[in-house]
N, C-alpha and C positions, 0 to 999 in steps of 0.2 A: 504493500500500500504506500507504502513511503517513499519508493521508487518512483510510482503512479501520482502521487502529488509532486515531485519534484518535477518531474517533466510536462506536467499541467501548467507549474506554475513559470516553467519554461517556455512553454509555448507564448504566454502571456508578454514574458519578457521580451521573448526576441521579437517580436510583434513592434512594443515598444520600441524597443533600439532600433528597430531598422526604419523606424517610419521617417527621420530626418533621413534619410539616404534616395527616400522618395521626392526630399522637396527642391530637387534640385528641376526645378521644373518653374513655367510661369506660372503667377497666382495673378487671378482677378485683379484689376486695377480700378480705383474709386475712381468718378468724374473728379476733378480739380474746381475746387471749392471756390464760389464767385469773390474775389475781394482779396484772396488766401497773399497774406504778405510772407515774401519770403525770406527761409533760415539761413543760418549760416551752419555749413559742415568744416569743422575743423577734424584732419587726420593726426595726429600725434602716437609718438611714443610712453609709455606707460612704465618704467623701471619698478618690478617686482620683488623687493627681498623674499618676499614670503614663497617664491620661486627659484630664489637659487639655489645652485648647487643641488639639482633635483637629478636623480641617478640615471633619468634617459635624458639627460644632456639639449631640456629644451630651453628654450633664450626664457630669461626673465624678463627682457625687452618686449612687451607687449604693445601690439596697435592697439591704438583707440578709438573709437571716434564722436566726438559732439558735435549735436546739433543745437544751436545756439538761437533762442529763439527772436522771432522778427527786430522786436523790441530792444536787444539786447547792447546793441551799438547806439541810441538815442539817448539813455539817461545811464552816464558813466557811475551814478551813487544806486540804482538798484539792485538787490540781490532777487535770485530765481530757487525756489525748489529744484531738487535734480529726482530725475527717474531714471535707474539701472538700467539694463536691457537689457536679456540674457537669450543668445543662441542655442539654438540646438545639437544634436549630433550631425558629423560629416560638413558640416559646415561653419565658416567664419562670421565674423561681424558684418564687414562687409558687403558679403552674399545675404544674410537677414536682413539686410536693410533695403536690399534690392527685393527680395520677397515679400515685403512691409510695404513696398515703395515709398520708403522714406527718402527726402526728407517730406515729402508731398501732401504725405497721410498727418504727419505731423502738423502741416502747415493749415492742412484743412480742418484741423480739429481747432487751433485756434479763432481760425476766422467762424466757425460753428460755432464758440463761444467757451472755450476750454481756456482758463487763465493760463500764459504762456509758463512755458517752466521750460530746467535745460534738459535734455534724452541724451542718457551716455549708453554707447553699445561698446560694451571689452570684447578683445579676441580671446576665447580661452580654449583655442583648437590646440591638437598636439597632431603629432604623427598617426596618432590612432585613430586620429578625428577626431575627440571627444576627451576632455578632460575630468568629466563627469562630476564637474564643480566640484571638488572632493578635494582630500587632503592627504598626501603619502609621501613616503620619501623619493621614492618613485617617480611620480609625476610633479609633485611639487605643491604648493600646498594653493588650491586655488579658490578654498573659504577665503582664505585672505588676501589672496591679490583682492579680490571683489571688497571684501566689507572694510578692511583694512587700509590697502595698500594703494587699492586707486581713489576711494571715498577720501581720499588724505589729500593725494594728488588732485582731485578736483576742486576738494575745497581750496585747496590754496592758491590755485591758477587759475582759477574763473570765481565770478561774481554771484555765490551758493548762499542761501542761508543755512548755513552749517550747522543743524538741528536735528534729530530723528523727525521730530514732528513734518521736517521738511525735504523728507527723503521716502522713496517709493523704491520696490523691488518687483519688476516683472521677467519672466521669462518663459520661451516655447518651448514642448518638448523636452530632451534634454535639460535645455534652461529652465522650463517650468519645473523639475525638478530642482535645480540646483536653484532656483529662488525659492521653494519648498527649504530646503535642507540649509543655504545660507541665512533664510530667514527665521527658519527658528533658532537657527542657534546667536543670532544678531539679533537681537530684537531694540537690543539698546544703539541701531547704527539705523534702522528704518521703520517706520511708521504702518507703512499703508502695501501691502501685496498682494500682485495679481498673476494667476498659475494659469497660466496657457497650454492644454491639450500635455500635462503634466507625464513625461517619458523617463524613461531609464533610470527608474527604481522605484517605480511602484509593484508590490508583487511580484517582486525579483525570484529568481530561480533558475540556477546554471542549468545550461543547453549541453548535453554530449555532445564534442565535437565529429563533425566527420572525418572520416578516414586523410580526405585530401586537405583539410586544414589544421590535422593534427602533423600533417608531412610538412603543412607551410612552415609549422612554429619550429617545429623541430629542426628547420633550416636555419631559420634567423640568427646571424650572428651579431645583434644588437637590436632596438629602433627603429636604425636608420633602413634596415630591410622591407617596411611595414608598408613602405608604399607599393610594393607588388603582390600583393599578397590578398587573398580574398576579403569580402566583406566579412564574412562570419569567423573568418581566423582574426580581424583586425576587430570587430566590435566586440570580441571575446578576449583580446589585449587588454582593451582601452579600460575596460571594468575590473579585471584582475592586473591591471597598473593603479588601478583607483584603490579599488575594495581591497584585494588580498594581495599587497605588496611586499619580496621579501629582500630586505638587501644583501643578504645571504647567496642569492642563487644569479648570479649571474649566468647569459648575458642580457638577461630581461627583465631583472629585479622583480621576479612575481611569482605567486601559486596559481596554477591551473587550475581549474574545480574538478577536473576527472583527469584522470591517468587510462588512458584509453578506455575503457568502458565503465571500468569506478569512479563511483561516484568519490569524491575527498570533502568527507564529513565537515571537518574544520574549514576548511576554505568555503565550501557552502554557505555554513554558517557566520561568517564575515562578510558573503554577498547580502545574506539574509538580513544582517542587524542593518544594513546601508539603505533598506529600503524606506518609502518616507513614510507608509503608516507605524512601521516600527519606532522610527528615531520620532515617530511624535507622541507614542507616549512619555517619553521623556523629555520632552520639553513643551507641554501645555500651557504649564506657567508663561511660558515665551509667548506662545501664540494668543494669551490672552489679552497680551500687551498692544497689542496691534490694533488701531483705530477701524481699519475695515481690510477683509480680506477678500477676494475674488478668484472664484475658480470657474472657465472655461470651456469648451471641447465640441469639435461638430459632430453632430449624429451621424455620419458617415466615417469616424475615426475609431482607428481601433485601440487608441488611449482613450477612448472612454471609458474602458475600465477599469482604468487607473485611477482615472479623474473622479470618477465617481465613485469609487473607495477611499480617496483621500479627502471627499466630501465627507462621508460615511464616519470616519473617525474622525472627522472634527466636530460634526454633529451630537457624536457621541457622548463629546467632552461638554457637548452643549457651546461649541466655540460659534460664536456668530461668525458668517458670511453665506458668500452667494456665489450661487452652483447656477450656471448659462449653461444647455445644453443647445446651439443652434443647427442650423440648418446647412452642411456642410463638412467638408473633409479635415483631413491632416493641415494642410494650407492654405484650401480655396479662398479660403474669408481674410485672412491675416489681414492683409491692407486695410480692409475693413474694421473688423476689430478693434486695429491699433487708433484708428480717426475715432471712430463713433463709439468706444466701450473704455477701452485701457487706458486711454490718456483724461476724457472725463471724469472716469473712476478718480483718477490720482488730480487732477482739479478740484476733484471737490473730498477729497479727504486730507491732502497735503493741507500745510500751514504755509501761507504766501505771507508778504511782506503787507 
């Protein structure tokens, strides 16, 4: 039986992780809002201590990107709210922003009537594709470039009210995970979070590997390998470079979950405690702190049932927020969402000047 749920809750998973590998595709694009004045994107570098010296050898040099809103070059004494932005799997900053059609989507939500604020989108891709916003020695520790290490860097070099009241945490996929799992454990760095179509660890559960990507790994002679190498051997890295990192075992700093058709109890169990309805029983008190929380998800996605269990256990806690189930896939809507739901959300929950 325990076999039989492990690879149920497999199925589930990999479902999850591989849905950012589909969005490398166009999404819907909003009309351009009448009046919509426009932003400024500023690309930058992002220097990460909380990333160095991480054992797969990725830069702590991080792109960034802001988008600075209309407003923001006319009265040099005002400060803005800032809103995170967090990516999903297989893909960068970037590339979500081109999926969002930002700056566009942003620019229409203000002219729609959303108080301007700043939008910062971090790169937190690796070789694996996916960082899984997580913390190891391994990949490097990327709770805190986010809540830490860029939230530092912004407030210093742009014009922030530098308050939790005045900071918002969203993210897709992937990233609606990693704003799941940054947020609760920051609750004293943002206010106001919103979980997007919430991926790669909800209802985790290691996937036996196939024959032909158990041959990929066993090839690798580091990392830097990982760009030939299948999907399923590379989103099976990126989680056991996250969750089960050992710096013992070189030359990939990690534990596999199975040894050819064993299952490896212990390393399971390290993906299992990473998922987000687990790490939210321990930290409810976190979540209760939060002025308003938003989850999510098209009815054509197959993190909805992610999404909808990580309503589930908040509900549970009796934690306020609000469960969107709309009308729509993995990506079709984002543009959308981000203009007419995400960015009003955090208007009207952030603290403005």
């Amino acid at each position: 039986m325990k076999r039989y749920r492990s690879l149920a809750l497999a199925m589930i998973m990999s479902a999850a992780l591989s849905l950012p590998a589909i969005a490398q595709v166009t999404t819907k694009q909003p009309d351009k809002v009448e009046g919509a004045l426009p932003a400024k994107v500023e690309q930058i570098s992002v220097h990460s201590p909380a990333i160095e010296g991480n054992l797969m050898g990725e830069s702590a040099e991080r792109d960034v990107f802001v988008v600075l809103p209309p407003g923001y070059e006319d009265d040099p004494d005002k400060r803005y709210p800032v809103v995170y932005a967090l990516h999903g799997y297989w893909i960068g900053a970037e590339q979500w922003m081109q999926e969002v059609h930002a700056p566009q989507t942003i620019e229409g939500a203000f002219a729609k009537g959303t108080p301007e604020m700043i939008v910062v989108f971090p790169t937190s891709w690796n070789r694996y594709y996916g960082s899984m916003y997580s913390s190891s020695r391994t990949t490097g520790n990327f709770e805190h470039f986010i809540a830490k290490d860029l939230v530092a860097y912004i407030d210093e070099n742009y014009r922030t009210i530098p308050e939790r009241e005045s900071r918002g945490l969203v993210g897709h996929s992937m990233g609606g995970y990693g704003a799941t799992r940054i947020g609760m454990k920051h609750a004293d760095v943002f206010s106001a979070l919103y979980v997007m179509s919430a991926g790669g660890g909800v209802s985790t559960g290691p996937a036996p590997l196939s024959a032909e990507a158990i041959a990929e790994i066993a090839a690798m002679t580091g990392p830097d390998d990982a760009e030939d190498i299948s999907t399923e051997a590379r989103s099976t890295l990126a989680r056991a470079a996250a969750w089960s990192p050992n710096p013992n075992n070189p030359p990939l700093y990690l534990d596999l979950p199975y040894d050819g058709d064993e299952l490896n109890e212990a390393v399971a169990a390290k993906w299992a405690a990473n998922n987000s309805v687990t790490l939210l029983d321990q930290y409810v008190d976190q979540f209760e702190r939060y002025a308003a929380i938003a989850i999510d998800v098209g009815d054509d996605d197959r993190a909805a049932v992610g999404a909808r269990q990580l309503s589930e256990a908040l509900a549970a806690y009796e934690i306020e927020h609000s469960f969107d189930l709309y009308e729509g896939d993995h990506t079709s809507e984002l543009g959308f969402r981000l203009q007419d739901h995400v960015l009003p959300f955090f208007g009207e929950h952030l603290a403005f000047e």
